[in-house]
N, C-alpha and C positions, 0 to 999 in steps of 0.2 A: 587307969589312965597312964599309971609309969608304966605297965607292960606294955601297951601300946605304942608308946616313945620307944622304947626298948628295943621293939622290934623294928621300930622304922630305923633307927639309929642303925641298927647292924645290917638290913638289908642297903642302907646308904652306904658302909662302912665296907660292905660286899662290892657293889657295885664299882664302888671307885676306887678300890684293888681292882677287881677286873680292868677299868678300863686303863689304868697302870700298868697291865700286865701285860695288856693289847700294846699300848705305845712304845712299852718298852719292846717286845717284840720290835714293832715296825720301824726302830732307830736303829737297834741290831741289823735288821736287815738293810736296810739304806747307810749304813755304818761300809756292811761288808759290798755291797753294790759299788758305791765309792771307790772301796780299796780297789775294788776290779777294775775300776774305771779305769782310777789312776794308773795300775796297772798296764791296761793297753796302753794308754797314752804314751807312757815310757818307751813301750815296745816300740808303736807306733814312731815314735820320736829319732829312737834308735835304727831303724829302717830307713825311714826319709835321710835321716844324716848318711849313713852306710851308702844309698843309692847316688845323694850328692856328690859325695867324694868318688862314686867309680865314674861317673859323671865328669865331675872338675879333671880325675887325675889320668886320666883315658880318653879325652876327648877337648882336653884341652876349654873349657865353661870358664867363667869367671863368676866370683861373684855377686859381683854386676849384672852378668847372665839372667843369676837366680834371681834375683829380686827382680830385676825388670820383669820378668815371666811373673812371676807373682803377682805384681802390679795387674800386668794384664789378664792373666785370670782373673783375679779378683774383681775387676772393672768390667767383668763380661756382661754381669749379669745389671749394672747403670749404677752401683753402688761399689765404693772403696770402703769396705769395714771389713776384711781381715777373716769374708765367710764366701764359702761358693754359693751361689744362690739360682735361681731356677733362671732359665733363658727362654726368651721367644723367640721358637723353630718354625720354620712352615712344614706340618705334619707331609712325612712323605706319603698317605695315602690319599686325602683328599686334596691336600696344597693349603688348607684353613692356619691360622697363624695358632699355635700351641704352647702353653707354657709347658716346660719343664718339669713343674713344680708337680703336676699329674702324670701317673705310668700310662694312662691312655690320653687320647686325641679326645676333648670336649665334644667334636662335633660325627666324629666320624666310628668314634669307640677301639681305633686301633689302639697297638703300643707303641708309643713312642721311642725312638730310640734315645739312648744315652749319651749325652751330651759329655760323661765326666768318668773318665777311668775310675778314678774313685769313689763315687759316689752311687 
């Protein structure tokens, strides 16, 4: 009977080392995913600002400008929360009302065009 314990005990003792092994793995990775993340983001950050100011200091923007535009993007889609979010187009292949939020036309199966330089 102790052999028996013995072995359950170590193939338990196996098992949850492996799945330790597994998780730690997948934090490592979502560790370094992050970093990257954060990464563009900066970049990203540092782009938008750069374009601003050849913007503000070449064309004379205030900003006032920017934020106002901001505002109205972001109110495009019938919500103020600080995300772009999908619009209703009338597809230009059949004229049916389409969101945004799908690369095709629900009803017609075209592609829809893009609403957002960005996105």
């Amino acid at each position: 009977m102790n052999l028996a314990w013995d072995v359950l005990q170590h193939f338990q003792i196996e098992k949850a080392k492996s799945a330790a092994e597994l998780a730690s793995s997948k934090v490592d990775r979502l560790s370094a995913r992050k970093n990257n993340t954060k990464q563009e983001l900066e970049e990203l950050t540092l782009a938008c600002q750069a374009m601003w100011e050849l913007l503000r200091d070449h064309l004379g923007f205030t900003d006032e400008h920017l934020k106002a535009k901001i505002l109205e993007v972001d109110a495009r889609d019938g919500t103020v929360d600080g995300k772009i979010g999908a619009e209703l187009i009338d597809c230009p292949h059949c004229g049916q009302k389409a969101s945004t939020a799908k690369p095709n036309c629900v009803y017609c199966g075209h592609r829809l065009p893009s609403t957002h330089a960005m996105k």
